[in-house]
C-alpha positions in Angstrom: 0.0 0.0 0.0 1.3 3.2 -0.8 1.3 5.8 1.9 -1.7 7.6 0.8 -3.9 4.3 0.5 -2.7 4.0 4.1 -4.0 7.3 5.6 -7.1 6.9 3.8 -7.6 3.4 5.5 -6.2 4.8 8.6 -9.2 7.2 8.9 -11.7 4.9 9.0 -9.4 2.9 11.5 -8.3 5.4 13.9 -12.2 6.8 13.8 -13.3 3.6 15.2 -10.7 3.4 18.1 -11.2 7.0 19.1 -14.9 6.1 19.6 -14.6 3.1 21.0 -12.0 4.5 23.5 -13.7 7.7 24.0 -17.1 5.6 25.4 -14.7 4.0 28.1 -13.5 7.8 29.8 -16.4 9.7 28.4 -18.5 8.6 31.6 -16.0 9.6 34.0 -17.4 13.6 34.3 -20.8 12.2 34.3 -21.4 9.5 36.2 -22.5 11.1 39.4 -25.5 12.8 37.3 -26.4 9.2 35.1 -26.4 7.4 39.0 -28.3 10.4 41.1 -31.0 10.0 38.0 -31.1 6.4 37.5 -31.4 6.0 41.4 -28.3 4.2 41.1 -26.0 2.7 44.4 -22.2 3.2 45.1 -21.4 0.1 44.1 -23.5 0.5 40.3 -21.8 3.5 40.1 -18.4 1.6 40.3 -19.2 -1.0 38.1 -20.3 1.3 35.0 -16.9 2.6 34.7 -15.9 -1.0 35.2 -17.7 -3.6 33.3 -17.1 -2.3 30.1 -12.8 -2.8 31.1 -14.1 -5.8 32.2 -15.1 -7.2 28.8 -12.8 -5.6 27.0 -9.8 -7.0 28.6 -11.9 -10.3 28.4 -12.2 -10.6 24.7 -9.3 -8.8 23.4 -7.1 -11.6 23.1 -10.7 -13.6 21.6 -10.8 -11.3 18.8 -7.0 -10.7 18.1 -6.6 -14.7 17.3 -9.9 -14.6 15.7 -8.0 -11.9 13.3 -5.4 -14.6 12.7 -8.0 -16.8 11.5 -10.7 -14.8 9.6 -10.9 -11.9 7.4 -10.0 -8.9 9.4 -12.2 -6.7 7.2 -15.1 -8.3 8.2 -14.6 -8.7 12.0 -13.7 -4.8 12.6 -16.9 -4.0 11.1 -18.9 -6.2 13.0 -17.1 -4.6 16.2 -18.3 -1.0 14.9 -22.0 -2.1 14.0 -21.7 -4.3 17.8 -20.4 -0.9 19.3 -23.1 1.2 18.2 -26.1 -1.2 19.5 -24.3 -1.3 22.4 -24.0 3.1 22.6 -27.7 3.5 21.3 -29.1 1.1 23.5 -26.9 2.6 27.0 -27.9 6.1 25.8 -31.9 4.4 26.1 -31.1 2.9 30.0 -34.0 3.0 31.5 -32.4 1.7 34.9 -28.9 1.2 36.0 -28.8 -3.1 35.2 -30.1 -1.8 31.7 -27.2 0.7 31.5 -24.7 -1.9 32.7 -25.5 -4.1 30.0 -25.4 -2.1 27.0 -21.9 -1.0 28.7 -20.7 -4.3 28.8 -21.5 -4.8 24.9 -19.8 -1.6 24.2 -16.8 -3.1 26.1 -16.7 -6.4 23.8 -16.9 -4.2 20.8 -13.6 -2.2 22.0 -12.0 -5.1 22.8 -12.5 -5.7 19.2 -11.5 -2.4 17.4 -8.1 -2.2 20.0 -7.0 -6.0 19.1 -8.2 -5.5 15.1 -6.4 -2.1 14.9 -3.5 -3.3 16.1 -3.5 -6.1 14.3 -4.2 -4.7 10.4 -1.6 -2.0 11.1 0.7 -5.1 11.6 -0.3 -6.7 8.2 0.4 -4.0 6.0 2.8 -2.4 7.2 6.5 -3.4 7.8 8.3 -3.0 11.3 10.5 -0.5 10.0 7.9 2.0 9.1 5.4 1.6 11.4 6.8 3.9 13.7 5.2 6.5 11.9 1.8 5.0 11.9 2.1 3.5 15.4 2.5 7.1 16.5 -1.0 8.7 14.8 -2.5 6.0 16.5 -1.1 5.9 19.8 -1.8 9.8 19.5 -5.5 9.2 18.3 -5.3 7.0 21.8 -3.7 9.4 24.3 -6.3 12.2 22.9 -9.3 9.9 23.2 -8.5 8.6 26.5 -7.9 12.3 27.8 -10.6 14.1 26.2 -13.2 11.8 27.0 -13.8 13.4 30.2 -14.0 16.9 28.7 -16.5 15.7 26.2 -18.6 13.8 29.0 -18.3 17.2 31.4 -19.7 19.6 28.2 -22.3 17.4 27.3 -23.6 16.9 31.4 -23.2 21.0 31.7 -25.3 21.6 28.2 -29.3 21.6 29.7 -30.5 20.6 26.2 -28.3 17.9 25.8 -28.0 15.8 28.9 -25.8 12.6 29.9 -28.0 10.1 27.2 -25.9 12.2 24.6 -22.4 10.8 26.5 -23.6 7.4 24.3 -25.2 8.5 21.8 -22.0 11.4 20.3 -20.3 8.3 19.4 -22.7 7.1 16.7 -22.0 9.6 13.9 -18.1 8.8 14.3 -18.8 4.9 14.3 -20.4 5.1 11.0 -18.2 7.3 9.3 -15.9 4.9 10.2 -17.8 2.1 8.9 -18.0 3.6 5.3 -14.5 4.6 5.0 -12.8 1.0 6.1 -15.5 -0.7 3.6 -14.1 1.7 1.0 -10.2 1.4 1.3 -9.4 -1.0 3.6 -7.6 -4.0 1.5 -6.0 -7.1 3.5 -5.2 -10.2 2.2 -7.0 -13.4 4.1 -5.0 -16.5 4.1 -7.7 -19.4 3.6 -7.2 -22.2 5.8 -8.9 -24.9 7.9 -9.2 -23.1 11.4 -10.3 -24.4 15.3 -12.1 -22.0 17.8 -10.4 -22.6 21.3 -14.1 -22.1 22.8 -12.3 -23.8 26.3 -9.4 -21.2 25.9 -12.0 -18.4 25.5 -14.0 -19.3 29.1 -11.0 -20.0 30.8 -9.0 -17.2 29.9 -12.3 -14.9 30.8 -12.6 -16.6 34.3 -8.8 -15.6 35.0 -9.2 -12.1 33.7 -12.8 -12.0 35.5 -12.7 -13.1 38.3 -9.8 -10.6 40.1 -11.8 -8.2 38.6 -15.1 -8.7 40.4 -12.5 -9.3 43.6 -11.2 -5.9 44.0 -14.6 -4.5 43.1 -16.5 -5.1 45.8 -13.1 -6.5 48.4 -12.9 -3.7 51.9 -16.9 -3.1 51.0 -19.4 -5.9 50.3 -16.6 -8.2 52.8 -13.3 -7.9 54.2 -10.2 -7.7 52.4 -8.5 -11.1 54.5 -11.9 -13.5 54.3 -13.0 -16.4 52.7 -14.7 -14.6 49.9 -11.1 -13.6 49.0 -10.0 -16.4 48.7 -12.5 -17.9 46.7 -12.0 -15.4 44.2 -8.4 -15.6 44.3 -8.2 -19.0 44.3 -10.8 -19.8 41.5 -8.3 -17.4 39.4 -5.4 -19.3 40.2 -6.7 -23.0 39.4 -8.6 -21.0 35.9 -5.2 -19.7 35.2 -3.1 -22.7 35.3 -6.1 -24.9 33.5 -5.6 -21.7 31.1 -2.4 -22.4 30.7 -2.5 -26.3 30.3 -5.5 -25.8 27.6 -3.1 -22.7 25.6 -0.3 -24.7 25.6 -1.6 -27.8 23.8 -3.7 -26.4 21.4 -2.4 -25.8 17.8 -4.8 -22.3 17.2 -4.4 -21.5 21.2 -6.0 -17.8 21.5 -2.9 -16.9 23.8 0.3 -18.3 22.4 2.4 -19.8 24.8 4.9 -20.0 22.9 4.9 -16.5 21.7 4.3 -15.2 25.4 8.0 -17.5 26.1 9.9 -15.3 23.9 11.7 -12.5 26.0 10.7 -9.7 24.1 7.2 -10.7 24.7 7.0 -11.4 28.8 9.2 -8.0 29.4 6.6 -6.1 27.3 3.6 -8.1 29.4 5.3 -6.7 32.3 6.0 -3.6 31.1 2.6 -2.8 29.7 1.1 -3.1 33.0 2.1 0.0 34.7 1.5 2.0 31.6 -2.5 0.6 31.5 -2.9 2.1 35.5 -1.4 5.6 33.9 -3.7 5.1 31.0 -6.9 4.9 32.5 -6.2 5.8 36.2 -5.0 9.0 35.7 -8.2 10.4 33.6 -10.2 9.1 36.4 -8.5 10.5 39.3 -7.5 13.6 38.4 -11.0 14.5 37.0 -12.3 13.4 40.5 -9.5 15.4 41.9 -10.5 18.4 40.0 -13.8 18.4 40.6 -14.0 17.4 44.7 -10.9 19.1 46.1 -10.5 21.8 43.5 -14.4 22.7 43.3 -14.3 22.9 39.6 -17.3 21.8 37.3 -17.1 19.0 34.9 -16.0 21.0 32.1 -13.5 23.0 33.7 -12.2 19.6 35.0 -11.7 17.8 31.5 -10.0 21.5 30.5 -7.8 20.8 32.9 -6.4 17.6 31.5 -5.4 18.8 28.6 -1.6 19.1 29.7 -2.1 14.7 29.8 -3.2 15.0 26.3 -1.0 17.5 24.6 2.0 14.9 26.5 0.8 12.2 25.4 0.3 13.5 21.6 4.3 14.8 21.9 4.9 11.3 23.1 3.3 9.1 20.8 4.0 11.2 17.8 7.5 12.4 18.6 8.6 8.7 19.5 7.2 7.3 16.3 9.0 10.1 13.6 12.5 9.4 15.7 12.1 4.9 15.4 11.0 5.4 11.8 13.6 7.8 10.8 16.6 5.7 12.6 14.9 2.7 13.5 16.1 2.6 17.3 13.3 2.0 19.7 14.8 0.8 22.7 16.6 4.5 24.1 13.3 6.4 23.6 11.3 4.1 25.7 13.7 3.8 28.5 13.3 7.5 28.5 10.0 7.4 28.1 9.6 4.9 31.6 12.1 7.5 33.3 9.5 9.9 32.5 6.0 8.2 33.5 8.1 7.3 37.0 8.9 11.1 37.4 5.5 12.4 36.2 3.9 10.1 39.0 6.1 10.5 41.3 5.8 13.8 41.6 2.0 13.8 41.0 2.1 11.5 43.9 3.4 14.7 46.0 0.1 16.9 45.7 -2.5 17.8 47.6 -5.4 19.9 48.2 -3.7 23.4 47.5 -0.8 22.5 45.4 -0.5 24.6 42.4 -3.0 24.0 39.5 0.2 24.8 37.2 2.5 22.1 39.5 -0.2 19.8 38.4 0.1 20.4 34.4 3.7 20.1 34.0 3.5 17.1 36.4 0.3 16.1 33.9 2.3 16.9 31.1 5.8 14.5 32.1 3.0 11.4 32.5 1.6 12.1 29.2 5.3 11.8 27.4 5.9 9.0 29.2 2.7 6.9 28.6 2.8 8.3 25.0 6.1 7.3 24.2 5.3 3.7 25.7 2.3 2.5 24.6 2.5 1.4 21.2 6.2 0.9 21.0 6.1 -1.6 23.1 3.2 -3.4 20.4 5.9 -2.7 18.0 8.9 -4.6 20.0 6.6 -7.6 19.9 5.4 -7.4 16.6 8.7 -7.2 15.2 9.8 -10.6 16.6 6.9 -12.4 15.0 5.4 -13.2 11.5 1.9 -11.4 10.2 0.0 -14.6 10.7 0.4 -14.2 14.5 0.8 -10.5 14.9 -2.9 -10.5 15.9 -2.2 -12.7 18.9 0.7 -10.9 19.5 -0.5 -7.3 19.2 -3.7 -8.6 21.7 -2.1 -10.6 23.8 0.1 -7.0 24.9 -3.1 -5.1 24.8 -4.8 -7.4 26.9 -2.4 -7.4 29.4 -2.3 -3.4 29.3 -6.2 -3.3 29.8 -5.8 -5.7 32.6 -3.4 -3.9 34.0 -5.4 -0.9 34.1 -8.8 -2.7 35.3 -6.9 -4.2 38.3 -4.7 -0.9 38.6 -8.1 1.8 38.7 -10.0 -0.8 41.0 -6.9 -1.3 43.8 -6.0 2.7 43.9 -10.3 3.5 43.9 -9.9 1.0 47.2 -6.9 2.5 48.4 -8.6 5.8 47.6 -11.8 5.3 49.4 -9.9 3.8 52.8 -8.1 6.9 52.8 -10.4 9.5 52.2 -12.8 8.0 54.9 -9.9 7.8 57.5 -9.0 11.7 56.6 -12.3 13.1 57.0 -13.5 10.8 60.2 -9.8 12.7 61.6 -11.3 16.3 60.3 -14.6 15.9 61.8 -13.2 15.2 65.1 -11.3 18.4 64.8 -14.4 19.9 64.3 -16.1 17.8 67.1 -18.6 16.4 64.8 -19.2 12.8 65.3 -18.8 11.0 61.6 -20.9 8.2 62.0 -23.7 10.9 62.5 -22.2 13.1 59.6 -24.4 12.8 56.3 -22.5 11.4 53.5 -19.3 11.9 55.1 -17.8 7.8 54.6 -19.2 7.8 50.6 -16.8 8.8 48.2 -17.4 9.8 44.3 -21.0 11.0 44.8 -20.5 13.5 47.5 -22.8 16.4 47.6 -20.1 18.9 48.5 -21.9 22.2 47.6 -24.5 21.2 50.2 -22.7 21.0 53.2 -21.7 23.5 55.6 -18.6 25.1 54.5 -16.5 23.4 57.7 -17.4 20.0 56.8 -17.2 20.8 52.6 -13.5 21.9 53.3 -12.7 18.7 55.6 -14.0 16.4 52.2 -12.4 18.1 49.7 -9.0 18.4 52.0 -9.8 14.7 52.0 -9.5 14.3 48.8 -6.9 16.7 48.1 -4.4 15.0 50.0 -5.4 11.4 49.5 -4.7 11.6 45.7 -1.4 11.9 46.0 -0.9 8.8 47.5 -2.7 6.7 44.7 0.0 8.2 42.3 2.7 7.4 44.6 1.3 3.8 44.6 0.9 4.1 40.9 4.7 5.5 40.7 6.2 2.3 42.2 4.7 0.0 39.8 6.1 2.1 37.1 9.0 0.7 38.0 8.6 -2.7 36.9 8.3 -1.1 33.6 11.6 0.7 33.3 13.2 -2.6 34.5 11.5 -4.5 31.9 12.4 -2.1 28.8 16.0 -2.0 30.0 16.0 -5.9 30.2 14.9 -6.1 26.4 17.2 -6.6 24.0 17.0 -4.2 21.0 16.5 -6.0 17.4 16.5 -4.2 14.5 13.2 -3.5 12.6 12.6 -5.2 9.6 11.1 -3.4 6.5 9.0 -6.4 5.3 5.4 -7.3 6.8 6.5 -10.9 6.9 9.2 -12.2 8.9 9.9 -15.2 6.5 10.7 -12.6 3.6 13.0 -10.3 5.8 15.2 -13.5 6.5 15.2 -14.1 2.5 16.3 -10.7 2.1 19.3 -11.0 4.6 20.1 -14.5 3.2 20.7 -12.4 -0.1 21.8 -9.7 1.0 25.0 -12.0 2.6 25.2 -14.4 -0.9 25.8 -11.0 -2.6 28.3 -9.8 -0.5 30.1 -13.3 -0.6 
């Protein structure tokens, strides 16, 4: 394909992930106004934000193998047309199980259009030059992911519109994209006898489920040391090892073992994890930290994190020019995990009157470091296999990144809550006012703060002010793990053909003609 044939199908492409990751942030400004109206609980409003991670970490390694197998074509339109049922039908809730339904279909439809993205980039496009393209769509992903909640916060604040229209803004952009990959999006299918791993599929969904629904409801429905723990815990365990067993032995396994073996691979599992928490934690924490202990409105809130977006774009875009141009990837994501350990680190440092312009450049040292990260690490992997398995691959880093960040947003939301109750039970002492008698004053994320008394409104969002820091502290450990993991892999150099077979030709000739 030449390179405008690829920005043309790129449009249509990058369209569809921008919705589709859009729908999963897009909630975040909103959500106490879709709960207060749908008479929703604490625990609902949790689980909106994550079912739909929930099924999309589930099925993204499902539909990356399926890619291997099928025409790819085909399958990322049927995740648009799945994705906009899903939107028109959530933007129609009638009650919150309704809502949380339709929000789990919309999450099986993005694990689609992440796993398929990655994946076409990866068969029509060599290593060596998808840098470039990596980059617009690692961009299109840091903007969507960012301004998500800015969208969500105008569309609550506009009377006329309401929070049905967080669902339904998607459509339009779905079905633009639909046209355009049915116009220019050409892929070759290899046709070939294929086997469904439908006993992969259910086990892999009860290992990536089940710790999930754990740290959901864990330090609130029951305690975190109890039996319901381990019951959860250890029905992940015995799924994951059967998990293991069944991928292992089968010849169209959904999850490679033996692609997972390869070092390049496990470092980029390990290293992808840190960079899902930053990808979807921060969003949702800093909007909550802008709107509680700041006292700003939804709007002015997804303003606010523009800093993580314009980061993110330098990132992703800046990283992908400089591997394309050279074709050295290793030194700009080591720099890249310096960077998201800084950026936390210090974000992990604020509280409840640090400096809104602390906060930006803080935002804006995350955003460059996620940016630079997130689909260069796609691209290590890819490069070590051939197209026939870059689906698995690609999904099988992505669905490690997602789980990352459903696990990652559910464990600081925990750590979050424990805190913030513990801070303001300590305030109202102060103010010799008992808590347990206090209204609201142990709920978090749908506090009323405007209509307290102004002592009490200061103790919650001091609360929160100060707690937030410690979630990005938390979140700046783990990042850790990922600089150790990108300096542990070994640099290889890109090759410039899609498959791997006819880059080892090409060196084969390459030394005959020398000789």
């Amino acid at each position: 394909m030449t390179h405008r044939e690829i920005l043309e199908m790129l449009a249509g492409l990058l369209a569809a992930l921008f919705t589709a990751i859009v729908s999963s942030t897009i909630v975040s400004n909103a959500l106490p106004t879709i709960i207060g109206e749908l008479e929703g609980s604490q625990t609902q409003y949790t689980w909106v934000v994550t079912i739909s991670l929930l099924t999309m970490t589930i099925t993204t390694p499902i539909w990356a193998k399926l890619s291997d197998l099928f025409n790819k074509k085909v399958l990322v339109q049927l995740a648009i047309i799945l994705f906009v049922v899903g939107s028109i039908f959530a933007g129609m809730s009638t009650n919150v199980p309704m809502l949380l339904v339709f929000r789990g279909v919309q999450g099986v439809a993005m694990g689609g259009l992440t796993a398929l993205a990655q994946s076409i980039i990866g068969s029509v496009i060599p290593p060596r030059e998808r840098g470039r393209y990596s980059g617009y769509m690692g961009g299109v992903m840091a903007l969507a992911t960012v301004s998500g909640p800015l969208l969500g916060g105008v569309i609550v604040d506009t009377s006329w519109l309401g929070w049905r229209w967080c669902f339904y803004v998607c459509v339009p952009l779905a079905v633009f994209s639909l046209y355009m990959l049915q116009r220019y999006l050409h892929v070759t299918t290899v046709r070939r006898d294929v086997t469904i791993d439908y006993l992969g599929a259910i086990l892999i969904a009860i290992t990536a489920g089940l710790p999930l629904v754990w740290v959901s409801f864990a330090g609130s429905s029951y305690d975190w040391l109890s039996w319901q723990t381990a019951a959860f815990l250890g029905g992940a365990l015995v799924a994951g090892v059967l998990a293991f067993v069944q991928e292992a032995r089968h010849h169209e396994a959904l999850v490679p073992i033996r692609v997972m073996r390869t070092r390049t691979t496990a470092l980029a599992i390990v290293g992808s994890l840190a960079v899902g928490i930053a990808m979807f934690g921060a969003p949702v924490f800093l909007g909550q930290y802008f709107q509680i202990a700041r006292d700003h409105t939804p709007t002015e809130a997804g303003l606010l994190m523009i800093p993580l977006m314009l980061g993110s774009l330098v990132g992703t875009a800046g990283s992908g020019q400089f591997i394309t141009r050279t074709g050295r990837w290793k030194n700009v994501m080591v720099l890249a995990a310096a960077l998201l350990i800084v950026g936390l680190g210090l974000l992990g440092a604020i509280d409840h009157a640090t400096p809104l312009w602390h906060v930006s450049v803080f935002m804006v040292l995350v955003g460059v470091g996620m940016g630079g990260l997130l689909q260069n690490l796609v691209l290590a992997v890819q490069n070590t296999v051939d197209v026939t398995e870059v689906g698995a691959a690609s999904g099988t880093v992505s669905f490690f990144r997602s789980l990352g960040g459903a696990i990652g947003v559910s464990v600081l939301g925990a750590v979050l809550a424990h805190d913030v109750k513990d801070r303001i039970a300590t305030g109202l002492q102060t103010l010799g006012v008992d808590p347990a008698k206090a209204s609201g004053g142990g709920s978090t994320g749908t506090l009323d703060v405007h209509a307290m008394p102004a002592p009490i409104a200061h103790v919650v969002r001091s609360a929160y002010g100060d707690s937030t820091g410690l979630i990005f502290l938390i979140a700046a450990v783990a990042a850790v793990a990922t600089l150790l993991s990108v300096l542990a892999i070994k640099e290889v150099p890109l090759r410039r053909t899609v498959r791997k077979i006819d880059d080892e030709e090409a060196v084969r000739d390459e030394v005959d003609a020398t000789v």
